[in-house]
Every structure is written in structure tokens, then in C-alpha cells.
C-alpha positions as CSV (number, residue, x, y, z in Angstrom):
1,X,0.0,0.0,0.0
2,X,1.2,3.5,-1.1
3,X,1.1,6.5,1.5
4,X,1.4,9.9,-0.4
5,X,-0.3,13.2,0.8
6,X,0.4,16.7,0.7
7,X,2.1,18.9,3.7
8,X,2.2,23.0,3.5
9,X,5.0,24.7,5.5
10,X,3.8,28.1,6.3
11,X,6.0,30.7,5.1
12,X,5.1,34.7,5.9
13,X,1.9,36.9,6.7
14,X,1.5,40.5,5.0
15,X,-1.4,43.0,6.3
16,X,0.1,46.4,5.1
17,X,-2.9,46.5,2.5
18,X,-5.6,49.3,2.0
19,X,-9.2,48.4,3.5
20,X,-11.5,46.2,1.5
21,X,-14.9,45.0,2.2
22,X,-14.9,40.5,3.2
23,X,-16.8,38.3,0.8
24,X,-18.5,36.7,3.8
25,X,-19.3,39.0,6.3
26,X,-19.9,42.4,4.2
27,X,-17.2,44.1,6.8
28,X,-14.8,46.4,5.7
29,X,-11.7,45.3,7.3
30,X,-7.9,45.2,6.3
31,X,-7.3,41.6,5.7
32,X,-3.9,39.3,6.7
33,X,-2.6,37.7,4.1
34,X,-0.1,34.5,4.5
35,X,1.8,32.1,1.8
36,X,2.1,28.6,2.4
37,X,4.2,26.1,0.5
38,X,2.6,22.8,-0.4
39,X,5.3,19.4,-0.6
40,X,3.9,16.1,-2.3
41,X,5.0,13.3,0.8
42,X,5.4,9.4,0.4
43,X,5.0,7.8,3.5
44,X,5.1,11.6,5.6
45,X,8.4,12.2,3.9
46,X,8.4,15.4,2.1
47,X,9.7,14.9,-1.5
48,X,9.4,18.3,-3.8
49,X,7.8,21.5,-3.8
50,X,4.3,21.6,-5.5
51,X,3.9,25.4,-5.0
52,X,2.8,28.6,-3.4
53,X,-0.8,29.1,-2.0
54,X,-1.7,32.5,-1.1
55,X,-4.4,32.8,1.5
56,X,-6.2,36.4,2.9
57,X,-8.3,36.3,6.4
58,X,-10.6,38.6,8.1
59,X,-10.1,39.7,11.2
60,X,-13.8,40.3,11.8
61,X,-15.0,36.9,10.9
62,X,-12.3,35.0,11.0
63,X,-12.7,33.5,6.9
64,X,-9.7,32.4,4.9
65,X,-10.2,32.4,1.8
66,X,-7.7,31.8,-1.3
67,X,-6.6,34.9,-3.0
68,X,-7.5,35.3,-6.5
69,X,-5.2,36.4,-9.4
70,X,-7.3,39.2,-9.8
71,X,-6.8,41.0,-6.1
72,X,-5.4,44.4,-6.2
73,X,-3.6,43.5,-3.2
74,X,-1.8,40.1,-4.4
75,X,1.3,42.0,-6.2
76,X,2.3,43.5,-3.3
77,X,1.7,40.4,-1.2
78,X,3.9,38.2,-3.6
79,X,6.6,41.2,-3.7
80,X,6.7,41.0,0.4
81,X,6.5,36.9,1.2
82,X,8.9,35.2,-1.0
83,X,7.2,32.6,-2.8
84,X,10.0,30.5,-4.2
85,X,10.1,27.0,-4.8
86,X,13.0,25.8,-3.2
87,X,13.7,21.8,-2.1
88,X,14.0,22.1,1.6
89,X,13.1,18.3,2.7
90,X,16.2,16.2,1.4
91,X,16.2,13.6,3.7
92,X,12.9,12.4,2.0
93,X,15.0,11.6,-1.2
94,X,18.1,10.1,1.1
95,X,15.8,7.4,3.2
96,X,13.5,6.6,0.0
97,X,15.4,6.8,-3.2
98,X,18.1,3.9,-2.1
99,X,14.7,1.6,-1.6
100,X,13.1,2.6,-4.4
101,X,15.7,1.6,-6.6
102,X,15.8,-1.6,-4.4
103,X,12.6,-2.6,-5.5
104,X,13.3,-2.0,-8.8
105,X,16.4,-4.2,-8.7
106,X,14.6,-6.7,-7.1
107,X,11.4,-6.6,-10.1
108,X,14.6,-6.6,-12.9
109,X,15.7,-9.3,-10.7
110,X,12.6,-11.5,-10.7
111,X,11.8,-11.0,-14.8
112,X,15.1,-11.9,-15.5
113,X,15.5,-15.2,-13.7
């Protein structure tokens, strides 16, 4: 049985951003915005970088929704919170590349004899 999921490191917040009214409560607030960074796992080891999700939240009813391409406010955000794609999580590759190519030695193995 395969075990793959996806983990998010969390990597900044930004709220330096002009007032805007929330999509859910009707409040005019000054939202928080925050960048996370998804990794694909097998078996909870992180392997690569999928990407950057940026997120906004109001303070007055506590939403968080996923900021669209066509918020004023995202350029600035993405300027602010670097949003990268960098391979942090090595030892994922280190413990599960050596038995990865096991197995396949073992399947050449097996057709062969």
C-alpha cells in the first residue's frame, strides 16, 4: 500500500494593505494575508515543492479564503512573502530513493531469472 499526501509549510503573513470589504461577512476590514508552501509526501516524507498558495483572512469573521489572481492587493503580497520553490526536505529523497531503486532491482531481478 502507497502512502502519499500533501504537507504545507507556512512561510510569511503580510497586512500592510488598503481596506477592502470580506466576501463573507460584508465588513470592511484590512485583511492578513499568508503564503504557504505545499510538498507532495510518500510515506510523511516530504519529497518536492508543488507550490505557493496564497491565502487572505478577516479579522472580523475570521474567513480564509484563497486569493484570487485578480486581487489588487496580491502583487504587493507576492513582492513581500517570497514565494520560491525551493527543495527544503532532502532527507525524504536520502531514506526513499536507495529503496526505491531496491525494489526496482529486485522486479529486474525476478523478470530476468
Amino acid at each position: 500500500m502507497i502512502n502519499w499526501a500533501t504537507k504545507y509549510d507556512y512561510l510569511g503573513n503580510y497586512n500592510r494593505v488598503p481596506e477592502e470589504p470580506c466576501t463573507v461577512c460584508s465588513k470592511k476590514i484590512t485583511p492578513e494575508y499568508s503564503a504557504e508552501q505545499s510538498y507532495f509526501t510518500l510515506y510523511g516524507l516530504p519529497l518536492f515543492a508543488l507550490g505557493v498558495k496564497y491565502f487572505k483572512v478577516c479579522d472580523a469573521c475570521s474567513a480564509k479564503l484563497k486569493a484570487r489572481a485578480s486581487d489588487g492587493n496580491l502583487r504587493e503580497v507576492k513582492r513581500v512573502i517570497p514565494g520560491k520553490i525551493k527543495l527544503k526536505y532532502v532527507w525524504g529523497w536520502i531514506v526513499l530513493l536507495p529503496a526505491i531503486a531496491g525494489i526496482i532491482l529486485l522486479i529486474l531481478e525476478i523478470k530476468n531469472s
